[in-house]
C-alpha positions as CSV (number, residue, x, y, z in Angstrom):
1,X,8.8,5.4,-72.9
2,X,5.5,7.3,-72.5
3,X,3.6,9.2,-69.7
4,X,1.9,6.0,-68.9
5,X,5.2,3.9,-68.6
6,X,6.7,6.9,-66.4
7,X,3.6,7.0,-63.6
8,X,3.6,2.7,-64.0
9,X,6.8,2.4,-62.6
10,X,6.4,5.0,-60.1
11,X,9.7,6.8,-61.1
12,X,9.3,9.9,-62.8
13,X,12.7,9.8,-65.7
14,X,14.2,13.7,-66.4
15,X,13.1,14.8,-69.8
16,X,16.1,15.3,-72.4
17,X,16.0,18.8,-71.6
18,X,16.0,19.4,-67.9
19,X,19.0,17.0,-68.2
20,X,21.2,19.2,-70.7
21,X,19.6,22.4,-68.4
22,X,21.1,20.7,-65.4
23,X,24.6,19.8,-67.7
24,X,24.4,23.4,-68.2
25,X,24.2,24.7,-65.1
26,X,26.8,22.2,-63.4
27,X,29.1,23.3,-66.3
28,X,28.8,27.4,-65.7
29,X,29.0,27.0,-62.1
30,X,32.8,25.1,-62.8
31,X,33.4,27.6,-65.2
32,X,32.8,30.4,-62.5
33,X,35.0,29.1,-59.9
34,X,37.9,28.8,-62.2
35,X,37.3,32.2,-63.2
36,X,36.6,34.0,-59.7
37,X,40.1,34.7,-59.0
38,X,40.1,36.5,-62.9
39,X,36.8,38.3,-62.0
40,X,37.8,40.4,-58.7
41,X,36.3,43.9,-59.4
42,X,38.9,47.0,-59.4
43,X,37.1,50.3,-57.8
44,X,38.1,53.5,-59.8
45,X,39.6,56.7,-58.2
46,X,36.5,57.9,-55.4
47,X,36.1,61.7,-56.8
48,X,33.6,64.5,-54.2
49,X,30.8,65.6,-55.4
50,X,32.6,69.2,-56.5
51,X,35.2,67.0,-58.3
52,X,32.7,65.1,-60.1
53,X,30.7,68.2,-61.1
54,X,33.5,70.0,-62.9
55,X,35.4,66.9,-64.2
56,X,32.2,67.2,-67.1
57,X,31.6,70.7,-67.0
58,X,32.3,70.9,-70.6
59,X,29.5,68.6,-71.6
60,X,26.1,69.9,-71.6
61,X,24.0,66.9,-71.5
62,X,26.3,65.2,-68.7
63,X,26.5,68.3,-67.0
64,X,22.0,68.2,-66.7
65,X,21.8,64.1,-65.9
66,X,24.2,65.4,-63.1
67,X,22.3,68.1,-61.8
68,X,19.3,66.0,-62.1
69,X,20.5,63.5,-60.3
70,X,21.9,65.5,-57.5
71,X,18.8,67.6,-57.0
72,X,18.7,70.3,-54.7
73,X,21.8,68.7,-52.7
74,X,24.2,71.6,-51.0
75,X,27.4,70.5,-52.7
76,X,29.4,72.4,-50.1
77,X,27.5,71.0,-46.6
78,X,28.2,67.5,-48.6
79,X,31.8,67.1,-49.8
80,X,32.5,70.6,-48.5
81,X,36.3,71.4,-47.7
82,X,36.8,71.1,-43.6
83,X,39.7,73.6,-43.9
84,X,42.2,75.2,-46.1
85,X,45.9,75.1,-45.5
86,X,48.7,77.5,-47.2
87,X,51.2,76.1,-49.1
88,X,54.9,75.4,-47.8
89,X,53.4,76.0,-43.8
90,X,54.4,74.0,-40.7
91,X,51.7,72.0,-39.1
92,X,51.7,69.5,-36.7
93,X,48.6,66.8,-35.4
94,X,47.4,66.7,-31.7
95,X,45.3,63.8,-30.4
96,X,43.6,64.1,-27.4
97,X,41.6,60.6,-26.2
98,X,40.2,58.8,-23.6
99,X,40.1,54.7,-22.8
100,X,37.1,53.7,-20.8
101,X,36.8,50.2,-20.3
102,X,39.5,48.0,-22.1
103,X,43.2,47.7,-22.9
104,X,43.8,49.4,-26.3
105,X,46.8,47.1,-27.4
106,X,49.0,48.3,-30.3
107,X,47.2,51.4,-31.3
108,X,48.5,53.1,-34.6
109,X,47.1,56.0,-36.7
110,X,46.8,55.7,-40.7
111,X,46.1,58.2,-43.2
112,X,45.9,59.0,-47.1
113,X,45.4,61.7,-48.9
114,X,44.3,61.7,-52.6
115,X,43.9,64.2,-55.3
116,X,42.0,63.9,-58.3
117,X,41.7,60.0,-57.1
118,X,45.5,59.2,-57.4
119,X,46.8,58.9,-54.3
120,X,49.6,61.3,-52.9
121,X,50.3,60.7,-49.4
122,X,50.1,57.7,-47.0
123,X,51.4,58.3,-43.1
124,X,51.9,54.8,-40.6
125,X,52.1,55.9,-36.8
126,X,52.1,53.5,-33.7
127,X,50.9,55.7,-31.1
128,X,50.8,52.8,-28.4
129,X,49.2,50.4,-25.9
130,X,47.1,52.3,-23.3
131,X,44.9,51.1,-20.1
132,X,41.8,52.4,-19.1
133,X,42.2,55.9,-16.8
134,X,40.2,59.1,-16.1
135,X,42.7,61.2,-17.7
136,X,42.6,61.9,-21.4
137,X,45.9,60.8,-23.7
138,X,47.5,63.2,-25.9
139,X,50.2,62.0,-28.7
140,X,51.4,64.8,-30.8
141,X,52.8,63.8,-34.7
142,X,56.1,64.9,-35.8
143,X,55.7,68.6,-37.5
144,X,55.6,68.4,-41.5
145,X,55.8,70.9,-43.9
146,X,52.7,71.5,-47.3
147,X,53.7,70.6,-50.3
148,X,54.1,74.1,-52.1
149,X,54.2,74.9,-55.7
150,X,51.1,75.5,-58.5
151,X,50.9,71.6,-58.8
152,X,49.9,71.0,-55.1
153,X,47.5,73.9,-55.0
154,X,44.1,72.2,-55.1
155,X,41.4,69.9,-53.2
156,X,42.3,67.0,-51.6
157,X,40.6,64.0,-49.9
158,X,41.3,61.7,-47.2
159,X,41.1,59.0,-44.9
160,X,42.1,59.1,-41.6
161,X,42.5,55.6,-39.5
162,X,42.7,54.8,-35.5
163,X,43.2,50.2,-35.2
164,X,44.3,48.4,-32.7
165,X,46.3,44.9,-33.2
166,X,43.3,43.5,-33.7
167,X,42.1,45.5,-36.4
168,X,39.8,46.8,-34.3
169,X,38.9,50.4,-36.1
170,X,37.9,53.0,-33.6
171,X,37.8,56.2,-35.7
172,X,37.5,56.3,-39.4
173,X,37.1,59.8,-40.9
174,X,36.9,60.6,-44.6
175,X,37.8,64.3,-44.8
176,X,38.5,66.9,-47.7
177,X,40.8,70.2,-47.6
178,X,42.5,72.6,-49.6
179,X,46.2,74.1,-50.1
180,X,46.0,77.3,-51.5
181,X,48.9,80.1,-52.1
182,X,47.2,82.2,-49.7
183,X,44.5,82.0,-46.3
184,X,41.9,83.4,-48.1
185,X,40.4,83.0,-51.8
186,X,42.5,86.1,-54.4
């Protein structure tokens, strides 16, 4: 059939190729679904800037694209430490808050802590339902003890959690800190 034939009958017929394009495409897409479930992407260890500075330290060239990148970025106002804690002391967490306008139902505190991107510590606290009031709430944590030792010296990250039942998140802060043998830098 020619051009003519085509525009006669007032149908316009698919070329051979737009057909096997179309085959094509039908074909991928199937092939995708089957293969979503395969295809789910793992995210690596998350590293602070510091970290990811002196992981490479050894390699010039790296070590440059790095810098580069970075600029003229403070490194310690960005993944700065928030505070430094010595090894093998007693500590304890306070929370002081206030509920304004609804029922917090089911209230619970999460956090984990991570060095070098491997995960080290995960804490699970219900702190409680609570109504609205004038008065702030306090809920201390039980008292734990840092880990002590020359493997938990170091810099740590972490992520601290306030949901409700409904997975509503209220707070969500991503923090670093050190444990060192002593207060102050020898």
């Amino acid at each position: 059939m020619d051009k003519n034939e085509e525009e006669v009958s007032g149908e316009k017929l698919p070329e051979k190729n737009e057909a096997k394009e179309t085959k094509g495409k039908d074909h991928e897409e199937d092939e995708d679904d089957d293969h979503d479930e395969e295809r789910k992407i793992e995210v690596g260890p998350q590293y602070t800037l510091k970290e990811q500075l002196e992981k490479d330290k050894d390699d010039e060239s790296l070590r440059r694209w790095k810098e580069q990148l970075l600029g003229a970025v403070d490194i310690e106002a960005v993944g700065g430490c928030w505070f430094t804690l010595k090894e093998g002391c007693r500590y304890s967490l306070l929370f002081t808050f206030e509920v304004k306008n609804n029922i917090v139902c089911g209230l619970r505190y999460t956090n984990t802590v991570w060095k070098t991107g491997v995960k080290v510590d995960s804490t699970k606290e219900m702190l409680g339902t609570f109504s609205p009031q004038a008065e702030t709430y306090t809920h201390e944590m039980p008292e734990e003890t840092t880990p002590s030792g020359m493997f938990a010296r170091g810099s740590y990250s972490a992520r601290s959690k306030f949901v409700d039942d409904d997975n509503k998140c209220y707070l969500e802060i991503n923090y670093t800190f050190d444990i060192r043998k002593e207060w102050l830098p020898t």
